[in-house]
ZALOFI-316716 format. One record per residue (C-alpha): residue in three letters; x negated, y, z. Coordinates in steps of 0.25 Angstrom, whole numbers, plus 5000, padded with zeros to 4 digits. Example, Ala and Ser with C-alpha at 12.3 -4.5 7.8 and 13.67 -1.06 7.14 Angstrom:
# ZALOFI-316716
ALA495149825031 SER494549965029 
This chain:
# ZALOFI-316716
UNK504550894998 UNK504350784985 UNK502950844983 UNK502650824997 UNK503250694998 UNK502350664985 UNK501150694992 UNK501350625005 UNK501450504995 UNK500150534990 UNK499450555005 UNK500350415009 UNK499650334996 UNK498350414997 UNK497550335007 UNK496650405015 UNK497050555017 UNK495850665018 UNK495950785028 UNK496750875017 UNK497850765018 UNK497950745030 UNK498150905032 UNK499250905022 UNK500150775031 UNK499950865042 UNK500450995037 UNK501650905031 UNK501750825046 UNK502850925050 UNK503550925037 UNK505150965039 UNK505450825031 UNK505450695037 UNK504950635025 UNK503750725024 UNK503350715038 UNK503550545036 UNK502550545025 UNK501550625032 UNK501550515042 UNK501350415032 UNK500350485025 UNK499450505038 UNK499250365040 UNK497950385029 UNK497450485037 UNK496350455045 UNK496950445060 UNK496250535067 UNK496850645057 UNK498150585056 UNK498350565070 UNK498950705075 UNK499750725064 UNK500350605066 UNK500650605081 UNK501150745078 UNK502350695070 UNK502450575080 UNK503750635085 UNK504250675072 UNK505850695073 UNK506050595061 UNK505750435066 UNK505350395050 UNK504150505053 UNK503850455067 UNK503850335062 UNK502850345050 UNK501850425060 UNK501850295069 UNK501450215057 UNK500350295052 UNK499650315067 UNK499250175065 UNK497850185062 UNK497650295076 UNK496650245085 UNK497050355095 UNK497350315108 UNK498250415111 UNK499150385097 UNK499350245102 UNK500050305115 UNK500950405107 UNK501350305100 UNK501650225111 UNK502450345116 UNK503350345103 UNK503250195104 UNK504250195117 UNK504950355115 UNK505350345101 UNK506850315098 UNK506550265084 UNK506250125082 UNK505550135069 UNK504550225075 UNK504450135086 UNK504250045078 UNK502750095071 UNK502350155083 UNK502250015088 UNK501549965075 UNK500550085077 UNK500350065092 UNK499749935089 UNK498849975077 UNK498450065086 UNK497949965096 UNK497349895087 UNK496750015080 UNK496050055094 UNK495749925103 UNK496649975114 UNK497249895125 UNK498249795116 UNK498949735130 UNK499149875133 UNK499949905122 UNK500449775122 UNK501149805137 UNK501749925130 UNK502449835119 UNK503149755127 UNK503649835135 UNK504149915124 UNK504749815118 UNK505449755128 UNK506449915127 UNK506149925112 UNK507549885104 UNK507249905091 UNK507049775083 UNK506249835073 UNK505449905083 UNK505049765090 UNK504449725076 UNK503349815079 UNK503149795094 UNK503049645089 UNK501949665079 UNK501249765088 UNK501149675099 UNK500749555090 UNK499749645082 UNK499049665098 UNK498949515102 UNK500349485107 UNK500449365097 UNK501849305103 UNK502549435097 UNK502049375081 UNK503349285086 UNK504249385090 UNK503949455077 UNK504149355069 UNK505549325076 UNK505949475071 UNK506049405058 UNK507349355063 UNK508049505065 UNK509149535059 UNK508949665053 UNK508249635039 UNK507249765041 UNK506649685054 UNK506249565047 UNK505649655036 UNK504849735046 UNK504549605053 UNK504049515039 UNK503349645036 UNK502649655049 UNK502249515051 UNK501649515035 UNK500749635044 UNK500349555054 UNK500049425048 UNK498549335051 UNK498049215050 UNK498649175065 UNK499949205061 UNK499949185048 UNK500849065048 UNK501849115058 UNK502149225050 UNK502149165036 UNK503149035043 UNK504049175049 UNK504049245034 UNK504649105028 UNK505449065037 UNK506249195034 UNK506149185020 UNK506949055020 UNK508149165025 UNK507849315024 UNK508849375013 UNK508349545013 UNK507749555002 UNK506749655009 UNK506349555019 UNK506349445010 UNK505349535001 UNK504449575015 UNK504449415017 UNK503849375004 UNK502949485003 UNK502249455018 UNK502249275013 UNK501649335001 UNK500549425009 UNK500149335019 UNK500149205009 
């Protein structure tokens, strides 16, 4: 299992994978251990889409959330139509926020990728978020929906910098450091020092400077 594990590694840091390596991730796809199956996920996102794509969706429902989760994240680059509403599916049936979580993200790159209808998907947000429960999930939803033209949810992000849980305001100073231009630029550098006047985690405190430090 090591060997293999190194060589996912390689295929991860390779770039680009060519047709041979992209035959081996999906002989590994239905690996017995999680871990395997995980890096096959994360190795596909350098495959070009189209060929990626079907092994992907086929471990969509994966019995292990952290491999469920990694495909989500690497269907980002798809510009399939049909992807975007499978993702949408695992979007409201999945009982794991976390993977809730990326299919969200990856909706919206998707979206973007394609053109498509961004007041559609935007109806579906909302509605989704208005039964979604998990904090960390609503990072995403906010961060979609601002990434598709909703620009009063930069505010309600910003405002998740607040929570409670030390691992939200990570993931929140993490994403805002993603989405930053020159429109909100100021907002967002005003939000980052305003919490480092108090912020004691040493990981969020580290995720603060290293997003000033970026976007200064």
């Amino acid at each position: 299992m090591c060997m293999l594990l190194d060589q996912l590694y390689l295929l991860i840091d390779k770039g680009f994978l060519d047709d041979g390596d992209v035959e081996t991730l999906r002989q590994l796809s239905q690996h017995e251990h999680n871990e395997i199956r995980a890096n096959v996920a994360k190795a596909l996102v350098n495959a070009d889409p189209s060929k990626a794509e079907n092994i992907l969706l086929a471990m969509l429902n994966d019995k292990d959330y952290l491999v469920r989760t990694d495909v989500c994240d690497s269907l980002c680059f798809n510009s399939n139509p049909q992807v975007l509403e499978m993702l949408k599916k695992v979007a409201v049936k999945d009982k794991v926020g976390l993977v809730r979580h990326y299919a969200i993200l990856t909706i919206g790159d998707i979206v973007l990728n394609i053109n498509a209808d961004k007041q559609e998907l935007l109806q579906f947000l909302k509605q989704r978020l208005l039964v979604e429960k998990g904090k960390h999930t609503k990072i995403a939803f906010y961060r979609t929906m601002y990434a598709l033209g909703d620009e009063k949810y930069l505010q309600c992000l910003i405002n998740q910098l607040k929570s409670v849980r030390y691992q939200n305001r990570c993931a929140t100073v993490n994403t805002l450091r993603g989405i930053v231009n020159d429109k909100n630029k100021a907002d967002i550098v005003a939000a980052l020092e305003d919490l480092s006047k108090t912020e004691k985690v040493v990981a969020v405190v580290s995720s603060i400077e290293r997003a000033l430090n970026e976007i200064r």
